[in-house]
Chimera marker file (.cmm) of the C-alpha trace (Angstrom):
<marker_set name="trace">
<marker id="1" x="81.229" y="105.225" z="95.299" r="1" g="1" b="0" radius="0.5"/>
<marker id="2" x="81.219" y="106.419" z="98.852" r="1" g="1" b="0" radius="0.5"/>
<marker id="3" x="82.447" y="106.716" z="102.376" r="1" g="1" b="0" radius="0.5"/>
<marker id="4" x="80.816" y="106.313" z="105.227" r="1" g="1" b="0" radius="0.5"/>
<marker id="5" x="81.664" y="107.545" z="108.851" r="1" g="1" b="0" radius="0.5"/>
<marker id="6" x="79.823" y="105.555" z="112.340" r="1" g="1" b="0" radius="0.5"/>
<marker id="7" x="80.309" y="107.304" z="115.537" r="1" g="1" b="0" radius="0.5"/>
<marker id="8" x="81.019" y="104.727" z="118.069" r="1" g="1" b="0" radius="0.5"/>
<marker id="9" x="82.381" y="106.646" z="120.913" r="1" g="1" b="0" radius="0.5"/>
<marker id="10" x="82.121" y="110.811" z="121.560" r="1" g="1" b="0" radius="0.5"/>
<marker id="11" x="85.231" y="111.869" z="123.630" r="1" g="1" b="0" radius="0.5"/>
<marker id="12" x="87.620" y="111.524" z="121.997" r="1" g="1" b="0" radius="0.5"/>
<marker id="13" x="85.458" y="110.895" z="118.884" r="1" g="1" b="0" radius="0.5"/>
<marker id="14" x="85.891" y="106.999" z="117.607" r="1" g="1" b="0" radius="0.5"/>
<marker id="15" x="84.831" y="106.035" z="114.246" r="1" g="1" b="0" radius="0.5"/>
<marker id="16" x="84.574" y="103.392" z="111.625" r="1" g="1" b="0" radius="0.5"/>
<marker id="17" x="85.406" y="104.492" z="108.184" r="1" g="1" b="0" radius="0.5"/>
<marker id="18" x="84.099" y="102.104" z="105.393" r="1" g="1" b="0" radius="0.5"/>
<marker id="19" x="84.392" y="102.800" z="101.636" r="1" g="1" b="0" radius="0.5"/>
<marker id="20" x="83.670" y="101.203" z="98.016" r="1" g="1" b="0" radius="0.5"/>
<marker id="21" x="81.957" y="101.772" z="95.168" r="1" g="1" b="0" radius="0.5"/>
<marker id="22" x="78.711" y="100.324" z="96.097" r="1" g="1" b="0" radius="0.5"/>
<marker id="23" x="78.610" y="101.583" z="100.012" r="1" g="1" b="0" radius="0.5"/>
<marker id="24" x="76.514" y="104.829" z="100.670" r="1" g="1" b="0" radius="0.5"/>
<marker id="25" x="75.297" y="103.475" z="104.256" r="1" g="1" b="0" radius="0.5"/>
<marker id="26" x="76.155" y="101.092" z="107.035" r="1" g="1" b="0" radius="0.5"/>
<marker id="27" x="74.819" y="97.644" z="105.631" r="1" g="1" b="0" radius="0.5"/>
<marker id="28" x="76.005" y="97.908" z="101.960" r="1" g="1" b="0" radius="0.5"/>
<marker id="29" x="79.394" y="96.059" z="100.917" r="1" g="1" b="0" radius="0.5"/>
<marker id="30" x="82.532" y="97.893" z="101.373" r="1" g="1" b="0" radius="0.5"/>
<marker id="31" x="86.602" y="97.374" z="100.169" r="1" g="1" b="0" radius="0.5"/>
<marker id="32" x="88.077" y="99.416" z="102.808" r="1" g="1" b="0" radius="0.5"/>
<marker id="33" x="87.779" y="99.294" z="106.387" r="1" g="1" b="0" radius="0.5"/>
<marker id="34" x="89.179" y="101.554" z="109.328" r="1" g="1" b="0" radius="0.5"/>
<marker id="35" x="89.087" y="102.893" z="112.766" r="1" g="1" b="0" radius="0.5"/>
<marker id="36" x="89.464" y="106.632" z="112.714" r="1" g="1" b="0" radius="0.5"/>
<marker id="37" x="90.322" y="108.439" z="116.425" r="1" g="1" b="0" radius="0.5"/>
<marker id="38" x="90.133" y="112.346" z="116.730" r="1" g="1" b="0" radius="0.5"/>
<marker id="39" x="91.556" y="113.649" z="119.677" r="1" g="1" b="0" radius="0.5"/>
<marker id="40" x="91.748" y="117.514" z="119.430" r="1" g="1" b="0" radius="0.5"/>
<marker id="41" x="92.499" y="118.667" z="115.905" r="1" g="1" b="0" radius="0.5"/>
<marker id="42" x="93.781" y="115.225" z="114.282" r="1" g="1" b="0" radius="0.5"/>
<marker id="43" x="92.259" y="111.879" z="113.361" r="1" g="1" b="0" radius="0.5"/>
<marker id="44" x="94.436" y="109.351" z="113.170" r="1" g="1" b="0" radius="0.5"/>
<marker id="45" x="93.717" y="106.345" z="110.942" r="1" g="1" b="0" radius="0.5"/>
<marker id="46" x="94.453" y="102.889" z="112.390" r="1" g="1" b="0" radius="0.5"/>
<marker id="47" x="93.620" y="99.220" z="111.541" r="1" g="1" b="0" radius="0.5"/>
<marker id="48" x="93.251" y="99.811" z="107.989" r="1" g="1" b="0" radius="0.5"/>
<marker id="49" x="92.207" y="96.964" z="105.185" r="1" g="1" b="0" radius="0.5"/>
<marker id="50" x="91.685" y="97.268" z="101.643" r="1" g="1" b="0" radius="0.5"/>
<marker id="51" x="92.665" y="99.379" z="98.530" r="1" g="1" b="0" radius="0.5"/>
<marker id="52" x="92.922" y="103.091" z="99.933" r="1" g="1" b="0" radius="0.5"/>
<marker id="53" x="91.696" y="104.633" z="96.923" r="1" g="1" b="0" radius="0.5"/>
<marker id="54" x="92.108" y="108.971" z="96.120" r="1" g="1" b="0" radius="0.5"/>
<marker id="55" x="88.483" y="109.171" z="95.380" r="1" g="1" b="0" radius="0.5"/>
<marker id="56" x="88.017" y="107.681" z="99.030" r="1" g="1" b="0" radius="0.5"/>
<marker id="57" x="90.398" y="110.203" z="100.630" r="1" g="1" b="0" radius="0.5"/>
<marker id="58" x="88.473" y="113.278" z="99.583" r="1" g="1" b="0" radius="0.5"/>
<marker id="59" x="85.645" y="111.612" z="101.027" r="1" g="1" b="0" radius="0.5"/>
<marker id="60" x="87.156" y="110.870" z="103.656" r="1" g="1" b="0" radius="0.5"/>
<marker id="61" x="88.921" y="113.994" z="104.458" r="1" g="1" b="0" radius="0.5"/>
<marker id="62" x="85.116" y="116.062" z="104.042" r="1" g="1" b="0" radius="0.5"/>
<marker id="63" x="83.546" y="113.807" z="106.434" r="1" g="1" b="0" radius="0.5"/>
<marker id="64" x="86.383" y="114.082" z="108.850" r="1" g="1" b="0" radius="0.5"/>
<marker id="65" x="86.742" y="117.551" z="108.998" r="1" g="1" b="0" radius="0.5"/>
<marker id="66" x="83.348" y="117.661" z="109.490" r="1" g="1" b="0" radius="0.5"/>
<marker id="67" x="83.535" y="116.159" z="113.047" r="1" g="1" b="0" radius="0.5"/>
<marker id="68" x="86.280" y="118.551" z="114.038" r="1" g="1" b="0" radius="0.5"/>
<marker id="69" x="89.391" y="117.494" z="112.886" r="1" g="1" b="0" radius="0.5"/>
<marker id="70" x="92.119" y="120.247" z="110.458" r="1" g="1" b="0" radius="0.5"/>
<marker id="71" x="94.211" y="116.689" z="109.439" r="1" g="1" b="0" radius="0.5"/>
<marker id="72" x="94.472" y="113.230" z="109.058" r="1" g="1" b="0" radius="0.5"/>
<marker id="73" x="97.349" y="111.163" z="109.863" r="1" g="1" b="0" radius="0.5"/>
<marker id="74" x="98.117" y="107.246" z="109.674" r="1" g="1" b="0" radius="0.5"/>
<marker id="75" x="101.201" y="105.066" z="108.694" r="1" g="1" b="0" radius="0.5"/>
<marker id="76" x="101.960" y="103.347" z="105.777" r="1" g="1" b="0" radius="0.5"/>
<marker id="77" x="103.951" y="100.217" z="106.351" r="1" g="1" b="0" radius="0.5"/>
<marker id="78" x="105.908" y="98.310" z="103.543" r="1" g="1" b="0" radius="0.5"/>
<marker id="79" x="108.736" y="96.826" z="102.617" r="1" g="1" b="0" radius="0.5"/>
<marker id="80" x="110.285" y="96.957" z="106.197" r="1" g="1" b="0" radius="0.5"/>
<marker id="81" x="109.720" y="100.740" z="106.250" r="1" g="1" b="0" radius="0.5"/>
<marker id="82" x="107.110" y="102.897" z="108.206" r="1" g="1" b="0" radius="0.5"/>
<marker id="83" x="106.016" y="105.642" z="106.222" r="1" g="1" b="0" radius="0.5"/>
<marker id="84" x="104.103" y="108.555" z="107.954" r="1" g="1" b="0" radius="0.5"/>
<marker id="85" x="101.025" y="110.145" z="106.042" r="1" g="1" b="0" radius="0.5"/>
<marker id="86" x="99.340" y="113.357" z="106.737" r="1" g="1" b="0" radius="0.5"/>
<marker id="87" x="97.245" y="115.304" z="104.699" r="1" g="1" b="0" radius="0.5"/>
<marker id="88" x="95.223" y="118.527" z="105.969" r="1" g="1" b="0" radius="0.5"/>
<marker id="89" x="91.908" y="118.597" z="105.829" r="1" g="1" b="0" radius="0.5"/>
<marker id="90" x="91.018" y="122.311" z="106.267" r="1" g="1" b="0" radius="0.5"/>
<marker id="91" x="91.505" y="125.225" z="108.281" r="1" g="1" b="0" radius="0.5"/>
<marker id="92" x="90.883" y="126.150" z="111.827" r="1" g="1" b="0" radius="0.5"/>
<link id1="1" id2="2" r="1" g="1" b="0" radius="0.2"/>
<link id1="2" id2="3" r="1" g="1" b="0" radius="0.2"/>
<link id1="3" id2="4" r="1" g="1" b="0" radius="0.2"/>
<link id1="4" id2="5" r="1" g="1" b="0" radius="0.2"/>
<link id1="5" id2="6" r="1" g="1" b="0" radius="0.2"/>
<link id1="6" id2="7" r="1" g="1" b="0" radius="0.2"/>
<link id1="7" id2="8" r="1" g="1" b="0" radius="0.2"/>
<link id1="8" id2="9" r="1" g="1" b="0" radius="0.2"/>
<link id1="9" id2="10" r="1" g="1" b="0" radius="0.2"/>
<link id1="10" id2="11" r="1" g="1" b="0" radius="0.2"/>
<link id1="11" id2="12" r="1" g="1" b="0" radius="0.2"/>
<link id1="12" id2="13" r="1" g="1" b="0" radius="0.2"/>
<link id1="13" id2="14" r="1" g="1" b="0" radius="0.2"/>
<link id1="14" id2="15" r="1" g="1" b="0" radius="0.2"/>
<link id1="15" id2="16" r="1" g="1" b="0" radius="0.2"/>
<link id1="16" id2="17" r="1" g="1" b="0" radius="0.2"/>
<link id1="17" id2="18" r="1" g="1" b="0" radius="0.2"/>
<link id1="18" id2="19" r="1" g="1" b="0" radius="0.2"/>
<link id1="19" id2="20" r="1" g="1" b="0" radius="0.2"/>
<link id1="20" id2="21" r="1" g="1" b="0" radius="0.2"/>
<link id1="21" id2="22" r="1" g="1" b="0" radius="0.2"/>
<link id1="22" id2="23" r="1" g="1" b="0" radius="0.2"/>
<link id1="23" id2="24" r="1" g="1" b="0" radius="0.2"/>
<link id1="24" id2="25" r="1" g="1" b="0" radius="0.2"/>
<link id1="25" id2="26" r="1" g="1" b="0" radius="0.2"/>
<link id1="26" id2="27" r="1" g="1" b="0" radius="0.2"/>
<link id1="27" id2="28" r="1" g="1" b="0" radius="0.2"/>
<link id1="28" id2="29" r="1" g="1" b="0" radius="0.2"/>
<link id1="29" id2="30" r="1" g="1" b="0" radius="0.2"/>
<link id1="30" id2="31" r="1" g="1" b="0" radius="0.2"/>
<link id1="31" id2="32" r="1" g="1" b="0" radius="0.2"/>
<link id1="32" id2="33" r="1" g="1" b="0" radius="0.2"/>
<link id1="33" id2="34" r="1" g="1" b="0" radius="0.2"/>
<link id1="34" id2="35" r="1" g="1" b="0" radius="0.2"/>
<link id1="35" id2="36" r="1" g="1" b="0" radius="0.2"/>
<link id1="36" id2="37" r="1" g="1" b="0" radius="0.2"/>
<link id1="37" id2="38" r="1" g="1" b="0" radius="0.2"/>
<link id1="38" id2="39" r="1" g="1" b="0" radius="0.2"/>
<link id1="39" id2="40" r="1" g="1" b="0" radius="0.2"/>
<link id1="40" id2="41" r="1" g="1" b="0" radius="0.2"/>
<link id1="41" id2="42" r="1" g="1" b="0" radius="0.2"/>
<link id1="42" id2="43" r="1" g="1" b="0" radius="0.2"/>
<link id1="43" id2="44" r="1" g="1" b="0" radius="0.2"/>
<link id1="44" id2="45" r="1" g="1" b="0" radius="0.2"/>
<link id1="45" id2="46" r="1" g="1" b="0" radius="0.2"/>
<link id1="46" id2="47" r="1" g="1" b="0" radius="0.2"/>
<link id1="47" id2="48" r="1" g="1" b="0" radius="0.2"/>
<link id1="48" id2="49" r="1" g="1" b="0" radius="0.2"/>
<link id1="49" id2="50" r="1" g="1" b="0" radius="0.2"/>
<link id1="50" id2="51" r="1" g="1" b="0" radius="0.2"/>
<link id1="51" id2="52" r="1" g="1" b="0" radius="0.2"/>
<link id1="52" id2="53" r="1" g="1" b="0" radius="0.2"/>
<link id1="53" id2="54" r="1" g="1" b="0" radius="0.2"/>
<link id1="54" id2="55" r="1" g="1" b="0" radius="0.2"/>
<link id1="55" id2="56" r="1" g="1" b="0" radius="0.2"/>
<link id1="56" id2="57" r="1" g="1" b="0" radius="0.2"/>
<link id1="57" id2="58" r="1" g="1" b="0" radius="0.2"/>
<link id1="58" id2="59" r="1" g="1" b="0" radius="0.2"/>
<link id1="59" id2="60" r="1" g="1" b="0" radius="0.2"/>
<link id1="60" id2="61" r="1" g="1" b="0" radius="0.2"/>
<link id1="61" id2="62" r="1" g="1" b="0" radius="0.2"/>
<link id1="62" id2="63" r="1" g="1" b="0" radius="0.2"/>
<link id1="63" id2="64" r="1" g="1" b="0" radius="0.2"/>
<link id1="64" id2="65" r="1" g="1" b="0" radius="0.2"/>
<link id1="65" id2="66" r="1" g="1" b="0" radius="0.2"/>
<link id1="66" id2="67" r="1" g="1" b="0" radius="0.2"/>
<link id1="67" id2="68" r="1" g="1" b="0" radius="0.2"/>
<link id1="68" id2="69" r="1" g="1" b="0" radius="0.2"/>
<link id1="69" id2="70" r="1" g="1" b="0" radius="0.2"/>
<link id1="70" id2="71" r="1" g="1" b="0" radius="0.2"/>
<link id1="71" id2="72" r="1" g="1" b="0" radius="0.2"/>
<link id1="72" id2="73" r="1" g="1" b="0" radius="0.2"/>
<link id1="73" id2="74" r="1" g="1" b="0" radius="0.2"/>
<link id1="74" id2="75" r="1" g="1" b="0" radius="0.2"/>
<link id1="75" id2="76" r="1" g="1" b="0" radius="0.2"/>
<link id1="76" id2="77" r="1" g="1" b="0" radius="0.2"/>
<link id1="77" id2="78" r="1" g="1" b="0" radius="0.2"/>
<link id1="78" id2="79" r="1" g="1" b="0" radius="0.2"/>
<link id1="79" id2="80" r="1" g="1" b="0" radius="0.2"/>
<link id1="80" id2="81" r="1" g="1" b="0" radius="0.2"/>
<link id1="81" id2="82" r="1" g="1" b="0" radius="0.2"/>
<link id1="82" id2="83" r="1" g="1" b="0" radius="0.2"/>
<link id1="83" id2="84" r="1" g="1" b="0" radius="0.2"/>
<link id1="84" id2="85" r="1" g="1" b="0" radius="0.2"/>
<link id1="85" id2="86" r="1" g="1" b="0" radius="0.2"/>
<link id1="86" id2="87" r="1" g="1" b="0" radius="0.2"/>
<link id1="87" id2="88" r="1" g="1" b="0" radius="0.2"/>
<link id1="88" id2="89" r="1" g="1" b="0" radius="0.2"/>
<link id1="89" id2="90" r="1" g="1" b="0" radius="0.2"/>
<link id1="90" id2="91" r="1" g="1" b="0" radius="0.2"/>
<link id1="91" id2="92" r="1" g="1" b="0" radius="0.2"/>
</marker_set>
């Protein structure tokens, strides 16, 4: 199982996160799909379809805070409700 991270833009950084438990590069099938955007300190998770698994958030959250970003936001909507999310991904 793995996440993968595709630069598609530098400033601000613009990414496509894809996960599942047969992806390890761009080509090989996926369950979740999502655009990530870091601007300063936080990427911000948008567009996001699939199961959002925890093994694919620490993934996640390594390969993000490898490209600069400290956290990782995005909003959970359900029932009617928004539902902010944000979960650190390491220090300054």
């Amino acid at each position: 199982m793995s996440v993968t991270l595709t630069p598609i833009c530098a400033d601000p950084v613009v990414a496509i996160l894809r996960a599942g438990p047969e992806h390890s590069r761009y080509g090989d099938p996926f369950e979740v799909v999502a655009t990530v955007l870091i601007r300063g300190h936080v990427a911000h998770l948008s567009g996001m379809l699939g199961q959002w698994r925890r093994e694919y958030r620490r993934e996640a959250v390594r390969l993000i805070h490898g490209l600069g970003a400290r956290s990782m936001e995005w909003e959970r909507i359900g029932d009617g409700r928004t539902r902010p999310k944000r979960f650190m991904t390491g220090r300054a």
